[in-house]
C-alpha positions in Angstrom: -159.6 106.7 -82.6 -157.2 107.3 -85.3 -157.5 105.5 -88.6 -154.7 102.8 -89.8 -153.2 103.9 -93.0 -155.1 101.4 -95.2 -158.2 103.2 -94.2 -156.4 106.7 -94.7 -155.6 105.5 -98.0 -159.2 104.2 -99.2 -160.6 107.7 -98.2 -157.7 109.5 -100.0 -158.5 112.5 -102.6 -156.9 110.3 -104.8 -158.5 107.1 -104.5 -161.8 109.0 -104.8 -160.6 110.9 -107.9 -159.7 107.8 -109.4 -163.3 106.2 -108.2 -165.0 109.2 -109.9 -162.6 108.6 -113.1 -163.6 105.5 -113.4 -167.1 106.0 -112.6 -167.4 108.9 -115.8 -165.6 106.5 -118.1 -167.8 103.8 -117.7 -170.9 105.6 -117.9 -169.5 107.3 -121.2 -168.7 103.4 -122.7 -172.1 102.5 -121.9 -173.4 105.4 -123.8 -171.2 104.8 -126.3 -172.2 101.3 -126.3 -175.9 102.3 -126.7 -174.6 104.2 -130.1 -172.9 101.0 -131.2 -176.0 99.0 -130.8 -178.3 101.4 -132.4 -176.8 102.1 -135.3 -176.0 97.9 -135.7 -179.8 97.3 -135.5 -180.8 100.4 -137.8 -178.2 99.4 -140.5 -179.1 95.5 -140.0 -182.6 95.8 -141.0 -182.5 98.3 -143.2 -179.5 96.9 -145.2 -179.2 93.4 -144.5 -176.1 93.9 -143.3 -174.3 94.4 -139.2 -172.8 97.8 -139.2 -170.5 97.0 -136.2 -170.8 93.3 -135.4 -167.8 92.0 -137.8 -167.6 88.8 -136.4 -171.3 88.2 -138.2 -170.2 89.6 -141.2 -166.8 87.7 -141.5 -168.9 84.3 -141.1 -171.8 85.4 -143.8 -168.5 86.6 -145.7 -167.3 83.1 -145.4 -170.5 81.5 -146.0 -170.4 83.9 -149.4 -167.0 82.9 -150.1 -168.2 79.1 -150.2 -170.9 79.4 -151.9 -169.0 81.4 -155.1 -171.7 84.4 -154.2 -169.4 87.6 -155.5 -172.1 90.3 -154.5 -171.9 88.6 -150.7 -168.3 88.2 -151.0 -167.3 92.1 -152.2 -170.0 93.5 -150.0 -169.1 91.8 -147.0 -165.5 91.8 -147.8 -165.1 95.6 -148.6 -167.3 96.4 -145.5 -164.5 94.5 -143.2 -161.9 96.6 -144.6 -164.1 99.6 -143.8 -164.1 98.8 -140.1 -160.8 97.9 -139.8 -160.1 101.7 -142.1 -162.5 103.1 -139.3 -160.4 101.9 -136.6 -157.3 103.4 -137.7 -158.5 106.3 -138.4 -160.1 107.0 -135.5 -156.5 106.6 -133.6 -155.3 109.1 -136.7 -157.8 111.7 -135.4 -158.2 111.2 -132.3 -154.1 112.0 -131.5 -155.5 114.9 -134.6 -157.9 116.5 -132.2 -155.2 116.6 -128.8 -157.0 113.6 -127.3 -160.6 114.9 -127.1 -163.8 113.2 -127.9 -165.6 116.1 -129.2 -163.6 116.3 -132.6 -164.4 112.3 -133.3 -167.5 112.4 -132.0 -169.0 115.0 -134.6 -166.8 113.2 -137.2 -168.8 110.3 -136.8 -171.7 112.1 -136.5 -171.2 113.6 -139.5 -170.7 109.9 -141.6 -173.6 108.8 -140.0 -175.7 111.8 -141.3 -174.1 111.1 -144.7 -175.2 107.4 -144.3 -179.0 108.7 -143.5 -179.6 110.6 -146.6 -178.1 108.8 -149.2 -180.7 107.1 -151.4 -181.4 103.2 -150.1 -180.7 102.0 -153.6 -176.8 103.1 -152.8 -176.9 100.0 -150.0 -173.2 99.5 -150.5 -172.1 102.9 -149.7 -174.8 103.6 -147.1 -173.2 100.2 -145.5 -169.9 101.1 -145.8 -170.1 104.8 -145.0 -172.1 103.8 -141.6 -169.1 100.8 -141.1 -166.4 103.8 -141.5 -168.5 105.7 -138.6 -168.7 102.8 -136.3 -164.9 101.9 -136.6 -164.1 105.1 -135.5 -166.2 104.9 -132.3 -163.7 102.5 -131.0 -161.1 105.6 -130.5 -162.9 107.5 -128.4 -162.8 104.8 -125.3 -160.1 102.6 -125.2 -159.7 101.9 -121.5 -161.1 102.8 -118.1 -158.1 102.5 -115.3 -156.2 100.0 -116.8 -159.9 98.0 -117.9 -160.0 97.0 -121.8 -162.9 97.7 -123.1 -164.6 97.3 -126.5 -167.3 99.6 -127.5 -168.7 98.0 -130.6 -168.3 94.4 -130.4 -169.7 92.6 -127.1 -168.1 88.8 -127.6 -164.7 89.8 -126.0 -166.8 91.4 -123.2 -168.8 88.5 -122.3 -165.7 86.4 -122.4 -163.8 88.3 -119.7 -166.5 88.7 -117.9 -167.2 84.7 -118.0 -163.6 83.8 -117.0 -163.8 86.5 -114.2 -167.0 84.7 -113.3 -165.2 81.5 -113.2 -162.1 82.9 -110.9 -164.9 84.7 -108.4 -166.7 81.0 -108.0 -162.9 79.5 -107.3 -162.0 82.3 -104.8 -160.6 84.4 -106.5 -161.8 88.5 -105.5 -160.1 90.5 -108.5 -161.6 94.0 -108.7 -163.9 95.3 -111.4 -164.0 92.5 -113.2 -168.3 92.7 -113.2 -167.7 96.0 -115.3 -167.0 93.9 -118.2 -171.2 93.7 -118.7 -171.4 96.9 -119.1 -170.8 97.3 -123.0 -172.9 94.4 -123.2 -176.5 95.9 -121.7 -175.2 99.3 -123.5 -175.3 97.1 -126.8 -178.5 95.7 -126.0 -180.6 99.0 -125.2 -179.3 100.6 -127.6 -180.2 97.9 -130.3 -183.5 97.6 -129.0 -184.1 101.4 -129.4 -182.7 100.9 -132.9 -184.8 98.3 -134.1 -187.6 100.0 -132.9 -186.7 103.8 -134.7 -186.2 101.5 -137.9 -189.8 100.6 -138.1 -190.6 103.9 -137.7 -188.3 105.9 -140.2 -186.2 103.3 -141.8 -182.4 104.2 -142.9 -183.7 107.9 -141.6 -183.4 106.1 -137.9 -179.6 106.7 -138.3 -180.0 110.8 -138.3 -181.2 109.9 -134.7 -177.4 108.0 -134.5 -175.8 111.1 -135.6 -177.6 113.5 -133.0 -176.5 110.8 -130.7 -172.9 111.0 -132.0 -172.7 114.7 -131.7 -174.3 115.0 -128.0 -172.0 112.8 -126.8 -169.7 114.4 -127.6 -170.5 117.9 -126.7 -171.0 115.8 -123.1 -167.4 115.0 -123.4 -166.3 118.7 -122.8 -167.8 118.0 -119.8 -165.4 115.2 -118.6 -161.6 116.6 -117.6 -159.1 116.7 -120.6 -156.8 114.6 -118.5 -159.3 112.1 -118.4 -159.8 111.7 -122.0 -156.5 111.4 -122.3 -156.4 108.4 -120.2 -159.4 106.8 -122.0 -158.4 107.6 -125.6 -155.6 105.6 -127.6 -151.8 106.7 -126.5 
């Protein structure tokens, strides 16, 4: 019996390529994701302050701002404008390094050592140097196939994946849009292995953040350039 072209087409080397694409992209944002979360919990209990998750730190920043409390408000404040910095350098380095994770990734890997073995007493610029790191991760997936995605912030991942929710219960069959959880339980393990290299080695648990950093990306070389490509920031 011979097949109708939709079923030709489902079974085409392209469809599958593009399956497998979007398979290897996913699986490097949820490893990606486990970073993020690791290095949020190591820097929040060792610092006091969210290393990735600026949507806590703009409301303590605004809670600072209202209660006149400069240390808060310059900590907090300056440690925004890290992340944002992070972000757009990451974009600057990653169109540096043709594309390719592997350059970023040991970048970040590299801040992240720096953050490690600076004295604690330096909070501020063990904070801020960590920030920096984490703003950059955000370069090195942007999207899988056409999916958004956000690798160190899980609110705007919860909220797609919510409304997608809502659309499956009216009817509505729209693909991938489960896929959106994934940064989210990447987040989570990864913050639970955090917290729980903290209370073992303190602001040291970040060297483990860095060797994270740099295998990743060494897995990276691993993945086909054109595929990079397509995940990193045009």
């Amino acid at each position: 019996m011979s097949r109708g072209p939709l079923e030709t087409s489902k079974t085409s080397p392209f469809v599958r390529v593009r399956a497998l694409r979007n398979r290897v992209g996913l699986t490097f944002v949820a490893c990606l994701s486990v970073l993020a979360g690791m290095t949020d919990a190591i820097g929040f209990l060792a610092v006091g302050d969210f290393i990735s998750f600026m949507s806590g730190n703009t409301t303590r920043l605004a809670v600072g701002i209202a209660q006149g409390d400069t240390q808060v408000i310059l900590r907090l404040g300056f440690a925004v404008l890290a992340f944002v910095a992070g972000n757009a350098l990451g974009v600057v380095f990653a169109r540096w390094g043709g594309r390719r994770a592997l350059p970023l990734m040991l970048l970040i890997s590299a801040l992240l050592c720096t953050a490690a073995l600076l004295p604690l007493q330096s909070q501020v610029t063990v904070l801020l140097t960590a920030v920096l790191a984490m703003g950059m991760v955000n370069a090195a997936v942007e999207q899988v196939n056409g999916l958004q995605v956000g690798l160190t912030y899980v609110t705007g991942a919860l909220s797609r994946f919510g409304r997608s929710l809502g659309r499956w219960i009216l009817g509505e069959r729209r693909p991938n849009w489960h896929l959106q959880v994934v940064p989210w339980t990447g987040m989570l393990a990864g913050a639970v292995a955090g917290a729980a290299l903290e209370s073992q080695f303190g602001i040291r648990a970040l060297l483990f953040s860095a060797g994270l950093a740099a295998f990743l990306g060494l897995v990276s070389l691993k993945i086909p350039r054109s595929w990079q490509r397509d995940y990193m920031p045009r």
